[in-house]
C-alpha positions as CSV (number, residue, x, y, z in Angstrom):
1,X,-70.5,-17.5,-59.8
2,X,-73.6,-17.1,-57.6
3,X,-72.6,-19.4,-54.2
4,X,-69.4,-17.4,-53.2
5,X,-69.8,-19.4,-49.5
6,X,-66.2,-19.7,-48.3
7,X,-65.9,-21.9,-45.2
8,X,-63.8,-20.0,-42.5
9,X,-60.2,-21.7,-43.0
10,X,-60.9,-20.9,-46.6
11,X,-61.9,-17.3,-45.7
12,X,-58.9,-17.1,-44.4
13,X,-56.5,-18.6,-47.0
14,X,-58.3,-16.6,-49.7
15,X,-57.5,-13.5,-47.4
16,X,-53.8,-14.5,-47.9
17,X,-54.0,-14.7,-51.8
18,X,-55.7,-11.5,-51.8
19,X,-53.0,-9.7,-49.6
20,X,-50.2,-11.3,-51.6
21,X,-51.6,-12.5,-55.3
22,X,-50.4,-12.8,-57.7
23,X,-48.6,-15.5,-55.1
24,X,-46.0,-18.7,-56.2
25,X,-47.4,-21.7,-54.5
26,X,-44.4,-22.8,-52.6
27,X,-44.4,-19.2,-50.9
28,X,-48.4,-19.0,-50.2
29,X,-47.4,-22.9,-48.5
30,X,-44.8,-21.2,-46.6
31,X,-47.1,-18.4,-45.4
32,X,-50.0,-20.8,-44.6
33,X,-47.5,-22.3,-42.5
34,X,-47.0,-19.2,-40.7
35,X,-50.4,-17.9,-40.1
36,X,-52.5,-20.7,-40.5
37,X,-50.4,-24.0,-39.6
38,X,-50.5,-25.6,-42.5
39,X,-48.5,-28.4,-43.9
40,X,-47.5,-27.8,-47.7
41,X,-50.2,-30.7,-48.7
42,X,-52.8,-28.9,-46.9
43,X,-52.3,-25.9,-48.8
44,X,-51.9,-27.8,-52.3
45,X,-54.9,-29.2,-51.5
46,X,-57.1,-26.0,-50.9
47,X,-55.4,-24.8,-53.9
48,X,-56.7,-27.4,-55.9
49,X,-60.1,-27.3,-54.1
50,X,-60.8,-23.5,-54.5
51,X,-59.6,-23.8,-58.1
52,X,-62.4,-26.3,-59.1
53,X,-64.7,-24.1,-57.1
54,X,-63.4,-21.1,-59.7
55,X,-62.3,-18.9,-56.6
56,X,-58.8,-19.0,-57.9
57,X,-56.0,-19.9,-60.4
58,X,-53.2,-21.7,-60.1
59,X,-51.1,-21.5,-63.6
60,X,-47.8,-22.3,-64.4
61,X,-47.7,-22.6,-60.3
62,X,-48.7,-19.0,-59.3
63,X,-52.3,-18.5,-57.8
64,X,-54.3,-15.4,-58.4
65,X,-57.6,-14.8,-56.9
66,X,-61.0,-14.7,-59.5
67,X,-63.0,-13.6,-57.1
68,X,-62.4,-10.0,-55.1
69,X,-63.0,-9.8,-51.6
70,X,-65.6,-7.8,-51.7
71,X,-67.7,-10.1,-53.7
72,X,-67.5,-12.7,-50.7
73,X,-68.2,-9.9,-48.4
74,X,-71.1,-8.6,-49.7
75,X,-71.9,-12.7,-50.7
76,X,-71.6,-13.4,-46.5
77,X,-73.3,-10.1,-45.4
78,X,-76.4,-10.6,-47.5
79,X,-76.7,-14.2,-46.1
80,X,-76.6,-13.1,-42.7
81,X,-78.9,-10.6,-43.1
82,X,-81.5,-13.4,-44.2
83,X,-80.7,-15.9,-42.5
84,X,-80.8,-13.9,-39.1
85,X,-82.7,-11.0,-39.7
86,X,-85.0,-12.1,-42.5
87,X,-83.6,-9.6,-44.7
88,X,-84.2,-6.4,-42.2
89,X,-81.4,-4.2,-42.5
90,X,-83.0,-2.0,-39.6
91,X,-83.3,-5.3,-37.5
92,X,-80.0,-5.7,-38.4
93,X,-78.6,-2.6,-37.3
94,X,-80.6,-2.2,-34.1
95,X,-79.3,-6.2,-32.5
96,X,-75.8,-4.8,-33.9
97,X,-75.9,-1.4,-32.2
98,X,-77.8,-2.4,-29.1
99,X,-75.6,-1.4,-25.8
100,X,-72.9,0.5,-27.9
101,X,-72.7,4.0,-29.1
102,X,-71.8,5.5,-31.9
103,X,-68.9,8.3,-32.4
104,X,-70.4,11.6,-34.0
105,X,-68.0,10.6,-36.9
106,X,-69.5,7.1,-37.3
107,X,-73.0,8.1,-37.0
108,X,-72.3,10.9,-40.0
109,X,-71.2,8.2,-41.7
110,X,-73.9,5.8,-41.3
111,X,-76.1,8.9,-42.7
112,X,-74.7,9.2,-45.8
113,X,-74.5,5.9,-46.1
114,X,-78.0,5.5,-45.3
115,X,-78.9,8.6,-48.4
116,X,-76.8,7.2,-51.1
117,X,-78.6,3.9,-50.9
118,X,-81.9,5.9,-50.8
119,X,-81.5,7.5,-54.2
């Protein structure tokens, strides 16, 4: 599946099934309700919705997720990087970082992070 693009009160449900799944509807509609205000037909419905769109599965009334969050993550992050930033990861980094500082932990971090994608 190539367009993972989740619109942000799908985000969210999705972020529910992936806490919870493998999920029974009737529950998931009863934490929607909870967290996200949702009437039991508005849950059904993106249900139904996300399951055409293969995000999910909804058999025998319990809904698993097909895609992992990190698919959508990395789906969203490399949109935003060029949409915004025309696909410059330094760009990126110095908007994100301007007026903040980084911890010596953070910065180490960002290092390595920065070498393993080198190689």
């Amino acid at each position: 599946m190539e367009d993972l693009k989740l619109f942000d009160a799908e985000f969210k449900f999705m972020n529910i099934v992936w806490e919870f799944e493998p999920i029974h509807s009737k529950e998931l509609s009863v934490i929607c309700g909870e967290r996200l205000g949702w009437k039991r037909p508005t849950t059904y419905t993106v249900i139904r919705k996300l399951a055409e769109r293969g995000f999910l599965k909804n058999e025998n009334a319990t809904v698993t997720a097909l895609v992992k969050r990190e698919q959508v993550q990395q789906y969203e992050a490399n949109n935003l990087l060029d949409k915004a930033f025309d696909g410059s990861i330094p760009s990126f980094i110095a908007t994100f970082l301007n007026g903040k500082s980084l911890t010596e932990e953070e910065a180490h971090s960002l290092k390595k992070m920065i070498e393993r994608a080198k190689k």
